[in-house]
N, C-alpha and C positions, 0 to 999 in steps of 0.2 A: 504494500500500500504506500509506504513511505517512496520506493522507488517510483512507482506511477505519479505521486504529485509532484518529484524532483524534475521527471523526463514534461509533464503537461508542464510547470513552472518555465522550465528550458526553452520549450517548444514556443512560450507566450510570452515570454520578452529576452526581446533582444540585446539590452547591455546583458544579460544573464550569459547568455551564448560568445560574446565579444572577450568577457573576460575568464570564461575558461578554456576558450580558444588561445589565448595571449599564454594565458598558463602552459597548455599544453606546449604552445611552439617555445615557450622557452624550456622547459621540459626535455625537448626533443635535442633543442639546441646543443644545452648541456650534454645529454648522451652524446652528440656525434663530436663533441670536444671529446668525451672521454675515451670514444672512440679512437680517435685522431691521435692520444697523447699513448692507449695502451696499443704499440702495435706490437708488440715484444710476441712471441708464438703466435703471429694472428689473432690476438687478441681474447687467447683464452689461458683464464688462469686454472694450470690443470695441477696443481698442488692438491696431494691427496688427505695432509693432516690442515686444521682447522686454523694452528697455529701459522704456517705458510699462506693461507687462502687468506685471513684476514691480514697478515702482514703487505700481500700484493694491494689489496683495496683501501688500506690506509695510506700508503702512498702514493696510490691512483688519488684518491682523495685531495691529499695533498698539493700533489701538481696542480690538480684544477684549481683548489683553493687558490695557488696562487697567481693562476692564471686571471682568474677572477676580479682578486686583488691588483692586481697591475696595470688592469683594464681601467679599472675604480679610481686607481692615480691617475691615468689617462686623463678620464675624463674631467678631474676635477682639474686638474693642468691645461686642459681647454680653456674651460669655463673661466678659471683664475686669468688666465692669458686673454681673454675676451672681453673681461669685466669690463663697462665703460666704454667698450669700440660700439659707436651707434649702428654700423654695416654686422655687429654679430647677430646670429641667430636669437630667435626669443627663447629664455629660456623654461618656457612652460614646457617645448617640445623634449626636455631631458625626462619626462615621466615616459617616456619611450623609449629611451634608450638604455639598452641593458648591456651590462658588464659583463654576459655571456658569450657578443659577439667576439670571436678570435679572429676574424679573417687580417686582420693584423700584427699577427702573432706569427714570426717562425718555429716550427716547433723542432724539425728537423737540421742538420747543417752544423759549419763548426764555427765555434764563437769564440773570439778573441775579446778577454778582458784584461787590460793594462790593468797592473795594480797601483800604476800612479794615479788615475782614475778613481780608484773606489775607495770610497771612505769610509771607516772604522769606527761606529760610536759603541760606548758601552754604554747601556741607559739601566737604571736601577728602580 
């Protein structure tokens, strides 16, 4: 019964439908990132004890997390950079944009980091 008034509710409005569409493709998003980052055996983790299996998905975890996060500086390093330019975009259109997109992102390749470049804070 509960499902029948979810799917009639669904069926008879429309922001109802918009926003678990939004849901879902970002949903999806996220998989084909996770996809993209586990290509290690074709992307199966065939670890037969419990202790290996959740060690692979914690660190699949992980990378996204920071994938995620990086994006998030991204954007606010936009935003920051823009503040005040009258030619910037408005920025009500940021409730759109999600920190899932990677098409930005190299995941593969080899990456040169100078260490005169990187800097070293200890924070407490």
């Amino acid at each position: 019964m509960v499902k029948s008034e979810y799917v009639l509710d669904y069926v008879g409005r429309p922001e109802l439908r918009r926003r678990v569409r939004r849901g879902l493709l970002k949903s999806e998003e996220l998989h084909a990132l996770a996809r993209a980052v586990f290509y290690g055996k074709r992307g199966r983790a065939d670890a037969r004890d419990f202790r290996r299996q959740a060690s692979t998905a914690s660190c699949l975890t992980l990378i996204l997390a920071c994938v995620v996060y990086w994006q998030i500086r991204e954007i606010e390093h936009v935003v920051a950079e823009s503040a005040g330019d009258p030619d910037a975009p408005d920025f009500a259109l940021l409730a759109h944009v999600s920190p899932i997109q990677w098409d930005n992102v190299t995941l593969y390749g080899a990456y040169d980091v100078r260490r005169d470049l990187v800097e070293f804070r200890l924070t407490r």
